[in-house]
C-alpha positions, 0 to 999 in steps of 0.5 A, a space after each residue: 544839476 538836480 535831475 542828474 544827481 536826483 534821478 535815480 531816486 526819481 526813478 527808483 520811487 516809481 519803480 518802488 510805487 509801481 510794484 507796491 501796487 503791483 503787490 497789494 493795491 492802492 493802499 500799498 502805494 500810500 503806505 510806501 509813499 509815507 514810510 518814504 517822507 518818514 525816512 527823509 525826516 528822520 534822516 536829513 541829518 544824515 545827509 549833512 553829515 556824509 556830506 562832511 566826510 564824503 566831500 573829502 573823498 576823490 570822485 571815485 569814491 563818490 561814486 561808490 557811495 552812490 551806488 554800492 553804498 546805496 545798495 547796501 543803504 537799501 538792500 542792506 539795512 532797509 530789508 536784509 538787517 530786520 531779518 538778520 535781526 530776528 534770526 539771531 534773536 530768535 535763533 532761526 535761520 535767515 530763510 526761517 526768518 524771511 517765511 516768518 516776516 511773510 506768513 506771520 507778520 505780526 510774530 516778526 513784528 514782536 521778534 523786532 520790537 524784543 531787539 530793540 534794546 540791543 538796536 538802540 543801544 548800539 545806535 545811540 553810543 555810535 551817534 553819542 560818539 560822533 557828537 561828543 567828538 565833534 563838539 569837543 573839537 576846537 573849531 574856527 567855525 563855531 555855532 552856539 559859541 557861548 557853548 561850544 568855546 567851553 567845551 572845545 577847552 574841555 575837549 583837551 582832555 584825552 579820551 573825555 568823549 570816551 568816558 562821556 560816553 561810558 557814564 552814559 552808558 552805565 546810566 541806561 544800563 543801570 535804569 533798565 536794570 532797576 525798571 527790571 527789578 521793580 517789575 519782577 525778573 522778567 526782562 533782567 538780562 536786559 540790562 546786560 544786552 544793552 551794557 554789551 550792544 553799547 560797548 560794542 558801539 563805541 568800540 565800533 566807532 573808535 575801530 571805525 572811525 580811528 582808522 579813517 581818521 589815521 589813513 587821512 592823517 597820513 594822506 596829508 602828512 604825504 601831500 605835505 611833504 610833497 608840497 615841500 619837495 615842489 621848488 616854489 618861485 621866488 615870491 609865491 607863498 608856500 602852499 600855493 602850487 599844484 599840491 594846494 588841491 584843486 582850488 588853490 587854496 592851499 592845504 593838504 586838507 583840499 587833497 581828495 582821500 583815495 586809497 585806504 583812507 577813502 575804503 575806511 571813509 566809506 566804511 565808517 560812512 556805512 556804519 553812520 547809515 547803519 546808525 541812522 537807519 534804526 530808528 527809521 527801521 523800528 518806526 516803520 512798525 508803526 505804519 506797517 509790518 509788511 516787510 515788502 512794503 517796508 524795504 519799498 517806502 525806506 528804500 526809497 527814501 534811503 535813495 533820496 537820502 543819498 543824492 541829497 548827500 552827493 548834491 550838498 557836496 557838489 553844490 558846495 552847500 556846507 562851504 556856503 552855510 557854514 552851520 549847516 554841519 553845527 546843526 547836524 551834529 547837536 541833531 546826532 546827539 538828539 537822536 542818540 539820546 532819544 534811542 537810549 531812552 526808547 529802551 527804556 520809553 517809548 517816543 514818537 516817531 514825529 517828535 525824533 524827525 522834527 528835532 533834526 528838522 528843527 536843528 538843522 533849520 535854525 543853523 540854515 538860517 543862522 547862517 543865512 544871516 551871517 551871510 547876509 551880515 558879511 555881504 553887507 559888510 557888517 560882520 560879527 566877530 564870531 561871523 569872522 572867526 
């Protein structure tokens, strides 16, 4: 099981370790193999994350994900998006681009590091997003309840996350532009190109995110109706027959997203990626300013990124750990706060990767203990909610 679903990433590490030493020697071979545990680091959360949503999604689509999503993972935002970037700030062609990051690599470097601030702001208000409404949504399953109960209540109030989102926003906006003011005009228009990147994040996510949740909503609605039009046999509860999903369970929940809900699950799978991706992008600078070398070491990690997706899926783990999602989510919203202070500040990249570790590893073990409560037939209340 762990080979087939983790051998492309096999194979695609030592193809992407033998050309970096094909390109500059050994020492190429250890910058790769770092930026690749970077990328993993920095991007577990991720992984739980599409698992989520992808778990919803027919194999079909599955399959997509792991290949033309990978393509745009690696090709995409690990080697076309750092040029794209440049081009547009430095208003130059994307071939100009591209002799740029070869022949003057430390200029390039300069060009990506001036985007931050517009990178930054876009990510973190895309994740802000996405945090903001998973912890405002009343689950079953909750975490940290004591946190989660009270704000789940909030949660009923139309379009909180939205106006959360936007006094965020105003802050980090309102913050460079008074660093910009104190340290004279230098960077003044920074302030504006943050409050537009940020907006267009959350306009992203709404677009996004509303049309996938509208084509999934209307899925159910379809597989509803056709669980009603089924004539059930005397004494069989309702939700019990073929149109219940593939395990019996009962639901059109458990009906995999095809069609147009899955195009926009993917699509808003791709942009969480895009999100995920900046920060490893711009801490790859820290290693290195060869973008070969760059797209090799984040490439690869992407690829372990995406298998590890497809096999928490397959495995089944977020039904088994059930606050493995909790986890993810409380590290999204982490990170997207750590990208909007790094407008402003900068932080190690060390410190971003072992938050998500962290987080992620506490809501592991505490749903190994909820586990092992249940199985000794000792649960909490809260085990059984």
């Amino acid at each position: 099981m762990v080979l087939k679903t983790f051998g492309w990433a096999f194979g695609f590490t030592v193809l992407g370790l033998a050309l970096a030493v094909l390109y500059d020697g050994w020492t190429a071979l250890g910058v790769v193999a770092i930026l690749t545990v970077l990328e993993v680091s920095l991007s577990f959360d991720n992984a739980v994350i599409n698992a989520g949503i992808l778990k919803k999604m027919s194999a079909f689509w599955q399959k997509i994900f792991l290949t033309i999503g990978v393509l745009i993972a690696v090709f995409g935002m690990r080697l076309a998006f750092p040029v794209i970037i440049v081009a547009v700030t430095a208003k130059l062609s994307p071939v100009k681009a591209v002799q740029l990051a070869i022949d003057d690599k430390d200029r390039y470097q300069q060009l990506v590091t001036d985007a931050h601030p517009s990178i930054a702001a876009f990510g973190g208000m895309f994740l802000l997003m996405i945090f903001l409404s998973f912890i405002f949504e009343d689950r079953e399953t909750k975490w940290l309840g004591w946190i989660e109960r009270p704000l789940a209540k909030l949660g009923q109030v139309e379009m909180l996350s939205v106006c959360l989102s936007l006094i965020v926003l105003l802050i980090a906006s309102m913050t460079v532009a008074t660093h910009a003011h104190q340290h004279g005009g230098g960077h003044a228009d920074k302030a504006q190109t943050v409050l537009t990147s940020g907006l267009a994040g959350v306009v992203t996510y709404l677009i996004v995110g509303g049309l996938s949740s509208f084509f999934e909503n209307r899925l159910a609605a379809e597989a509803d109706a056709q669980a009603d039009a089924e004539v059930i046999p005397p004494g069989e509860p309702r939700g019990t027959g073929a149109a219940s999903g593939p395990s019996g369970k009962g639901g059109p929940s458990l009906v995999a997203v095809t069609g147009k809900a899955a195009f926009f699950m993917f699509l808003y799978l791709e942009v969480i990626d895009a999100s995920f991706s900046f920060d490893g992008v711009i801490g790859a600078f820290a290693i290195t300013n060869d973008i070969v070398l760059m797209a090799l070491g984040l490439g690869i990690g992407a690829m372990y990124v995406r298998s590890l997706t497809v096999y928490l899926v397959r495995q089944g783990t977020l039904d088994d750990y059930v606050y493995l999602e909790h986890g993810a989510h409380y590290a999204i919203g982490a990170l997207a706060l750590i990208l909007l202070i790094t407008i402003q500040y900068q932080i190690s990249e060390i410190i971003t990767g072992l938050i998500g570790v962290v987080l992620i590893g506490l809501s592991f073990w505490s749903s190994v203990l909820r586990n092992r409560r249940i199985a000794a037939g000792r649960p909490r209340a809260s085990d059984l909610a």
